[in-house]
Structures are given as structure tokens and as C-alpha cells.
Wavefront OBJ file of the C-alpha trace (Angstrom):
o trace
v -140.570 125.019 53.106
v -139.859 124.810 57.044
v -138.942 128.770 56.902
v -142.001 129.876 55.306
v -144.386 127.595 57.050
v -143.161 128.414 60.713
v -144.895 130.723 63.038
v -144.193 133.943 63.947
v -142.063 134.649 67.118
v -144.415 135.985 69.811
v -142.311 136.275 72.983
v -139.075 135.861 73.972
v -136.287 138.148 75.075
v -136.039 140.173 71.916
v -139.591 141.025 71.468
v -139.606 142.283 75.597
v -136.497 144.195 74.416
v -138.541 145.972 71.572
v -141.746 147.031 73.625
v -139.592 148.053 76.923
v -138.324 150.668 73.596
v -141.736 151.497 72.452
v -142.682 148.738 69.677
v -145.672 148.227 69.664
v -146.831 144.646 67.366
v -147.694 145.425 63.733
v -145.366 148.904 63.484
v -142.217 149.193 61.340
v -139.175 149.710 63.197
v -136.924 152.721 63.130
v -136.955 156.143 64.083
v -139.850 156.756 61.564
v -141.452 153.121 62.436
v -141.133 152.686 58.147
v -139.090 149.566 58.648
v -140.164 146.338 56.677
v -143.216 144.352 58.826
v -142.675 141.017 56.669
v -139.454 139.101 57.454
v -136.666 138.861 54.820
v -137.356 135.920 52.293
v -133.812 133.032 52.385
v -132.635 131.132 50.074
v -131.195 128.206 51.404
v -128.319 127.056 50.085
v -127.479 122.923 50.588
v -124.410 122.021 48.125
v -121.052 122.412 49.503
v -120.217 124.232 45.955
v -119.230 128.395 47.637
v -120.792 131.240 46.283
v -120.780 132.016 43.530
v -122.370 135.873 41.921
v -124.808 135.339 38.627
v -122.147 136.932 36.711
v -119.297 134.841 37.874
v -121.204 131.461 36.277
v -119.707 130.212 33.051
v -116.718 132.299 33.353
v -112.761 131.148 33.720
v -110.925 132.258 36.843
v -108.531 134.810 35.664
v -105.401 136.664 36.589
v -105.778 138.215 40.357
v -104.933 142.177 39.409
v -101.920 143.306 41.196
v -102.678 146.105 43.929
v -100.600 149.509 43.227
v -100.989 151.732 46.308
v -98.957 155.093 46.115
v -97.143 156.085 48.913
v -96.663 159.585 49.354
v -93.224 159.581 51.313
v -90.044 156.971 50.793
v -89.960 154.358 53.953
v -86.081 154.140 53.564
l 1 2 3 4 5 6 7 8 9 10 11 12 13 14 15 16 17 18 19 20 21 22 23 24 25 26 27 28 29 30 31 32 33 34 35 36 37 38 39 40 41 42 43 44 45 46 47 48 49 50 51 52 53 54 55 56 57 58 59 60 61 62 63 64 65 66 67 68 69 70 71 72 73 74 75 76
């Protein structure tokens, strides 16, 4: 709630940095100025539980695969 009630930055070292480049408020940045004008939505994460990838719920921890790298010449 905090992150999406706040108010946008408007100063500070970074946005100086941007116009001494060119910015100008309200454009995109990139060479094209077609980057994204809204900043990134978060999802905060408060349990100490890790990470953990939609497909990974549910499921057993496994074997770890064994890593096979050929070598191309003997190191003897």
C-alpha cells in the first residue's frame, strides 16, 4: 500500500543525471525514448519462506541431475 500510494521522485541526483542527458519529464527512456513511463509494479514479499516458482508449489524435491561436460582433450 506504502509503494503505490507514495509520490513520485521529483529531484534528486538521478533525475539531474537524466536531463544533463536530454530527458526531458514525461518521455520514455532509451535511444528511441519508447521506454516504460509508469514504474514497475512489486510484490512484496514478508515470510521468511525463499522463493519459490508457481510450478515448483506442491512438488517433492527431487534428485539434483548430475552435470556431464565433455572435454575435448585428456588432462593427464
Amino acid at each position: 500500500d506504502q509503494l503505490t500510494s507514495a509520490q513520485p521522485v521529483s529531484g534528486g541526483m538521478g533525475m539531474a543525471l537524466l536531463q544533463k542527458m536530454g530527458w526531458r519529464p514525461g518521455e520514455g527512456l532509451g535511444k528511441n525514448k519508447e521506454g516504460t513511463l509508469e514504474p514497475l509494479q512489486l510484490e512484496v514479499k514478508l515470510d521468511k519462506r525463499g522463493l519459490v516458482s508457481d510450478q515448483d508449489v506442491g512438488q517433492k524435491p527431487g534428485k539434483i541431475p548430475k552435470l556431464v561436460v565433455p572435454t575435448t582433450k585428456s588432462l593427464e
